[in-house]
C-alpha positions in Angstrom: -70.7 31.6 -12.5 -67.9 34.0 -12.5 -65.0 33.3 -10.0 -63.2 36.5 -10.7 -60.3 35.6 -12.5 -58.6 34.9 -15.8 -58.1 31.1 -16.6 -54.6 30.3 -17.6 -52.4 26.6 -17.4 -50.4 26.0 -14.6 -47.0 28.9 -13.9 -44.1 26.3 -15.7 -41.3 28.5 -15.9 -38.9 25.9 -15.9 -40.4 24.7 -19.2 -39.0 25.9 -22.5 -40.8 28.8 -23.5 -41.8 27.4 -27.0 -44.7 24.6 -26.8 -44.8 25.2 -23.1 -48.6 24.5 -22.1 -48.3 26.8 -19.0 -47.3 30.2 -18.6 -43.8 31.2 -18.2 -44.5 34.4 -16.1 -46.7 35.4 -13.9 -46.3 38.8 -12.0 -48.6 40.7 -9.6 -51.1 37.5 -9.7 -51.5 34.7 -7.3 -53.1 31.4 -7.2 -56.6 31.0 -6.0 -59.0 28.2 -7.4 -57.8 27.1 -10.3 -57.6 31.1 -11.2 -54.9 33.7 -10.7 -56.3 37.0 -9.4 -55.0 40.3 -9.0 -52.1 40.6 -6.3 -52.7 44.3 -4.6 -49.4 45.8 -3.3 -49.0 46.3 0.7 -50.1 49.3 1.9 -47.4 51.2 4.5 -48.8 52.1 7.4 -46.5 54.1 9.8 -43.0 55.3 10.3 -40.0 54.0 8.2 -36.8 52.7 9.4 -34.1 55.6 10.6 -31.8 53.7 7.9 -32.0 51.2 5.3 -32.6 47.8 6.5 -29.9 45.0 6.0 -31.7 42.4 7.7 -34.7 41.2 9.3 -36.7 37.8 10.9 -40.7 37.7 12.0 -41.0 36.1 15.1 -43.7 34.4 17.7 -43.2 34.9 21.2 -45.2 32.6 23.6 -48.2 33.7 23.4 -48.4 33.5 19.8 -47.7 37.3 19.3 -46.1 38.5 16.1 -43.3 40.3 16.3 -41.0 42.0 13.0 -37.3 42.6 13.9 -35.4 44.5 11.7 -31.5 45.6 11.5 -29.6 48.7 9.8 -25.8 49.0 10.3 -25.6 49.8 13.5 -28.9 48.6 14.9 -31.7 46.7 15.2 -35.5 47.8 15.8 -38.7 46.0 16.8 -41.7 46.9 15.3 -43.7 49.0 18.1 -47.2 49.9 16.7 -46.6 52.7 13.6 -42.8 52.5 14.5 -39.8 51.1 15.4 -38.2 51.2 18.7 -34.6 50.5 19.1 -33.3 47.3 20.8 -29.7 47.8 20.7 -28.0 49.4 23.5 -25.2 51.2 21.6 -23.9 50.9 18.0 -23.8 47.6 16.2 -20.2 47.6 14.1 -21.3 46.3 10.8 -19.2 46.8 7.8 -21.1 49.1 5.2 -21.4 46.7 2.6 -22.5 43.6 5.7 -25.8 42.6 6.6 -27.7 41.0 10.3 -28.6 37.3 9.7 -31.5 36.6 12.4 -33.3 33.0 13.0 -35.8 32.7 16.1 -35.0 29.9 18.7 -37.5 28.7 20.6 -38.4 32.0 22.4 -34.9 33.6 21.6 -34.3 35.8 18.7 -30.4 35.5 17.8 -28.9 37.5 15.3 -25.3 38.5 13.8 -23.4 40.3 11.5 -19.9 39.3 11.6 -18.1 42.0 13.2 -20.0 42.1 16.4 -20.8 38.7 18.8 -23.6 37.4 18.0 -27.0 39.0 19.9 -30.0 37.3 20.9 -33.2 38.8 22.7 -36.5 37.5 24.0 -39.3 37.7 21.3 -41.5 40.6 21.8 -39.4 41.8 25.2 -38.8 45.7 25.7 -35.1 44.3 26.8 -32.4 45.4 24.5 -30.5 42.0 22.4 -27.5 40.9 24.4 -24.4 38.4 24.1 -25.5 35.5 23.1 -23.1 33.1 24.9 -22.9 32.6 28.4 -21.2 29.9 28.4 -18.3 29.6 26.3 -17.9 31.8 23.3 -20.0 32.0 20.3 -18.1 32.7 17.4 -19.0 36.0 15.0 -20.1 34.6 12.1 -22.1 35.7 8.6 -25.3 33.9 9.5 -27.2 31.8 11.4 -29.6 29.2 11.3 -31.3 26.3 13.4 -30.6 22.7 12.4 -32.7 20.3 14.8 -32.1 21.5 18.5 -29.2 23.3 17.6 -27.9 26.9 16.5 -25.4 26.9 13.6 -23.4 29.8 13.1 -21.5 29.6 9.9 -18.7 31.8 7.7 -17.7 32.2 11.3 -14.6 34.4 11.9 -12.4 32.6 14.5 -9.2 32.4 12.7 -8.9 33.0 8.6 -8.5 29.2 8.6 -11.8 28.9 10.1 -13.4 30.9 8.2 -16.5 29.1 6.1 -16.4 26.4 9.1 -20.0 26.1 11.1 -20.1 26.4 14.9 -23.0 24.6 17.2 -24.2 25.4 20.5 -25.2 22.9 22.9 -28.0 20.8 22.6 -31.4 22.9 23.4 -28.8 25.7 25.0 -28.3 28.4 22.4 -26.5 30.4 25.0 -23.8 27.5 25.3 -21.0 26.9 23.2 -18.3 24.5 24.2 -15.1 24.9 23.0 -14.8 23.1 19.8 -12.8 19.9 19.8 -12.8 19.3 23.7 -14.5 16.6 25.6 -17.5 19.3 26.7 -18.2 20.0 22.8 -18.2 16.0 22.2 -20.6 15.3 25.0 -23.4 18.3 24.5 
């Protein structure tokens, strides 16, 4: 019984390629019973961007909706059926080489770019992104990420001596950042 697919030793590219009992490439195949099959490219189905991305994050609202976010230079879209519909009141300032870093928090999509404060927006809302912080300031920073229960912002662009330094918000409170070094920032 055929199962559709050529039978080859495990993908070991880490392996010298001389003796190596597996293969050391594998393109346009994946995995799939002990088989790789055929890999068929994605299909594109609607309207492109209005610019080249330089950024992007998938994310879940509530409901468990899916939701594609995607940034150019000076702004970022949501995925609306075939297209893309804006989410950024105005224009986003990022340098023409720079990019939007974007992470999902809890129901919150946050992104930055480093010359503008960092965004955030509901997932899956028609509401344009907005500041982030609303307490305190949240530094503009290269990227972002989520560590436990908190949002990191890092390369952040204080001072030039804080520059490659992280920044946290409060505990479960994305839209909270204590000034670093004070009692607040030591207690949340």
């Amino acid at each position: 019984m055929s199962t559709g697919g050529v039978k080859f030793g495990e993908w070991l590219p880490d392996l010298p390629d001389l003796d190596n009992p597996g293969l050391t490439e594998a393109k346009n195949v994946i995995p799939s019973d002990r088989v790789y099959k055929s890999f068929l490219p994605v299909s594109g189905i609607g309207d492109a961007l209005t610019a080249g991305p330089v950024g992007g994050v998938s994310a879940v609202d509530t409901s468990g909706n899916g939701y594609f976010y995607a940034g150019t230079l000076q702004k970022i879209f949501i995925r609306s059926g075939a297209g893309w519909a804006s989410r950024l009141a105005g224009t986003a300032t990022t340098a023409s080489d720079g990019y939007w870093s974007m992470v999902q928090f809890d129901d919150l999509v946050i992104a930055t770019n480093y010359n503008d404060a960092p965004l955030c927006s509901t997932a899956g809302s028609a509401s344009n992104f907005t500041t982030l912080s609303v307490s305190g300031t949240a530094p503009s920073a290269r990227c972002v990420g989520v560590i436990g229960r908190h949002v990191v912002l890092g390369d952040t662009s204080l001072t030039a001596a804080a520059q490659n330094r992280i920044q946290w918000c409060a505990i479960d409170d994305p839209r909270n950042w204590p000034t670093p070094g004070t009692s607040t920032a030591q207690s949340v």
